[in-house]
N, C-alpha and C positions, 0 to 999 in steps of 0.2 A: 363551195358550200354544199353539202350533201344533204339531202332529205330525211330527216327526222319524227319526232312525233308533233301530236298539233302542236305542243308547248312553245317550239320551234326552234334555233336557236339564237341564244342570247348573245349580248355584245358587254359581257362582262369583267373582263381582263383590267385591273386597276393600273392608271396610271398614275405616275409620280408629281410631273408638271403640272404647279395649279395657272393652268394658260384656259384660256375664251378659246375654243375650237370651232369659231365660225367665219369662215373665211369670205365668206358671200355674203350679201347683201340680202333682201330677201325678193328684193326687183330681181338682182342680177338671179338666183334659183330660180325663180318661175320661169324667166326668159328659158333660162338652159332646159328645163322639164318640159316649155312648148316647144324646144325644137329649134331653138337660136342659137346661134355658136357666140359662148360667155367663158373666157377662160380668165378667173381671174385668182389664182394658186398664192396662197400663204405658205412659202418655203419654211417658215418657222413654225406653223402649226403643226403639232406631232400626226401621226397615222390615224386612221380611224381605228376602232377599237374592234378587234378580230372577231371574226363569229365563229364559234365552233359548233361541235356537233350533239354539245351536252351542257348543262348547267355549269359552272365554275366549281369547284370545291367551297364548299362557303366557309368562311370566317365564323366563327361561333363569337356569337357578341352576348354577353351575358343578357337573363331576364329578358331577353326578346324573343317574343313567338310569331317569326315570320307567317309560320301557317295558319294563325288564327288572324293574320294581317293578310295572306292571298284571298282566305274563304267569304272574304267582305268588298263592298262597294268601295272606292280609293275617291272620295269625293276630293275638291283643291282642298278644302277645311281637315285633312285626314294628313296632307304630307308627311307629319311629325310621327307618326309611326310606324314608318319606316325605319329601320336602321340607318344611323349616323355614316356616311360618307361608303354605302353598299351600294352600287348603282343597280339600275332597273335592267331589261334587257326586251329584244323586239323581235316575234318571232317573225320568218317569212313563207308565211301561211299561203301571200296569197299567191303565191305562184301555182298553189294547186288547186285555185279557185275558175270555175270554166273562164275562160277566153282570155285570160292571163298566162305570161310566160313570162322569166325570168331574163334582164339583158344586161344588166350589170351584178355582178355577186362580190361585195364587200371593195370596191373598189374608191378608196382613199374615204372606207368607212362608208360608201353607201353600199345600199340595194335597190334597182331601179326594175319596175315592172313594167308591161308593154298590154295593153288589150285588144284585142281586135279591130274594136270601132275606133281604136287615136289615142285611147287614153292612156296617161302615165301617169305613175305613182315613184317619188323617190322617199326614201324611207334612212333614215339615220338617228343614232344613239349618239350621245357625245358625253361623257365626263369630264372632270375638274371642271363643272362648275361656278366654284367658289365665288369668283367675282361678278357674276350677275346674281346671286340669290339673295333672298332676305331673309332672314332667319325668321322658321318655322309660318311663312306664308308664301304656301306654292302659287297662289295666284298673283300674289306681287311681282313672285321671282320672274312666272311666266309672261308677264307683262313687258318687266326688265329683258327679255329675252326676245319681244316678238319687235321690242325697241332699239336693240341692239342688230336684230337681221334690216331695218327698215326704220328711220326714226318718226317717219309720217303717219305710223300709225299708232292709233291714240285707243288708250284702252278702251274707248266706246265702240270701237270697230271688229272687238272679240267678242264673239257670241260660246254660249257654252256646248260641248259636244263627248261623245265619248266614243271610248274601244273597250275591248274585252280586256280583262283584267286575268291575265290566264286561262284555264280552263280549256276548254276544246270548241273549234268552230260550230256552231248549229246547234251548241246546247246549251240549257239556258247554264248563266254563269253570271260572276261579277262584274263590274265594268270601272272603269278609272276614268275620270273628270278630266277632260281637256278642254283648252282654248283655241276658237278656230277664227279665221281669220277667212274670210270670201271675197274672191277680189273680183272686179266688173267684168264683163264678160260685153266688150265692142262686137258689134257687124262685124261678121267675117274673123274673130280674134278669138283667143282660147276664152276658156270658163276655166276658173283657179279656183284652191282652196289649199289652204295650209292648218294642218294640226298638229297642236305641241303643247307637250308641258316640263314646266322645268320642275326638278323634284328638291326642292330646296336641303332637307335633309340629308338625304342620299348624297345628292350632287353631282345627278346627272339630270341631261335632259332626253326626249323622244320629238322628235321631228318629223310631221311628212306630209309631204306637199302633192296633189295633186292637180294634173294639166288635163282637160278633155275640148273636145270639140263643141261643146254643144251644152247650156245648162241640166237637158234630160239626162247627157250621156253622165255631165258628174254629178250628179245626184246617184245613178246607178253605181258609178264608181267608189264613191263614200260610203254607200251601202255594204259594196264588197270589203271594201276595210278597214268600215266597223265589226265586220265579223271574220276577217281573215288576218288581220296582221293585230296581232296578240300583245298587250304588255306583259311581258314575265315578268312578274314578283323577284325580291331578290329571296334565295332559300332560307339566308342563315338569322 
């Protein structure tokens, strides 16, 4: 995957299969993000959805103005205007954010980033939706979603949090609603955090989990991307 503009690129590419493309649990993810060897492979799950180096050609969907829909905040209560079954896309910004490096690039649909002090960030988009959403309530869907990686956690255990909503790192811009998930952090154990949301309409979702060493170190980590790893609007 080649370097781009901030927008970054998207993981756009429609698939035809309406299959759940989550193969992991959301235990067995963090294990593998802190460093545990967790192989546990869905042979029947399709690819991850390819990143390229520009936005997709868009679908023209009648009476929809995607751009009056990028230039705005994407709170959950907003999913439904979105265009109907156009999925989102996730830039990866933050590989050119300081002390980050890139160590996975689109590898069975992720992208995995590395920082200096420990910390990891995996980052994935996923389409065909269909079977976890509720129609036109993206906080439901993403509920259904974070119950589906983990069934132990209970919607009281998602706090609200956000990313940028396109636009460009460092300037001010819109932001999109997600649900984030913070997991305990033992003596001597990683500090987790997971952010996602499913886009009910659309009918994809944005995933991404990060592992650090330390509560300060992720909090610093979050910070980086909330403002490096971009939701891209869909264009059309």
């Amino acid at each position: 995957m080649g370097r781009g503009t901030a927008a970054g690129r998207s993981r756009c590419a429609p698939r035809a299969t309406p299959r759940i493309v989550w193969p992991l649990t959301l235990a067995a993810v963090l294990a593998a993000v802190a460093g545990c060897s967790v192989g546990v492979p869905d042979p029947a799950a399709p690819r991850g959805v390819p990143t390229t180096s520009a936005l997709a050609t868009p679908t023209i969907t009648p009476g929809h103005d995607a751009a009056a829909v990028a230039a705005k905040d994407l709170p959950l209560t907003a999913g439904g205007s979105l265009a109907a079954g156009v999925a989102v896309g996730l830039s990866d910004g933050l590989r050119e954010a300081p002390g980050w490096k890139a160590v996975k690039e689109n590898v069975a649909g992720e992208n995995r980033y590395l920082k200096a002090d420990g910390c990891v960030v995996s980052a994935r988009v996923r389409e065909n939706q269909g079977s976890l959403a509720v129609d036109g309530d993206d906080r439901a869907s993403t509920v259904e979603l974070f119950k589906y990686l983990d069934p132990t956690i209970l919607p009281g255990y998602l706090k609200s949090g956000t990313l940028r909503w396109g636009g460009e790192p460092d300037k001010p811009g819109p932001r999109v609603e997600m649900l984030v998930f913070e997991g305990g952090s033992a003596p001597g154990g990683k500090s987790t955090a997971v952010l996602a949301r499913l886009f009910a309409t659309a009918g994809s979702s944005v995933y991404i989990s990060v592992s650090c060493p330390d509560p300060a170190a992720l909090a610093a980590a979050r910070a980086d991307v909330a403002e490096r790893l971009l939701v891209v609007p869909p264009t059309n």
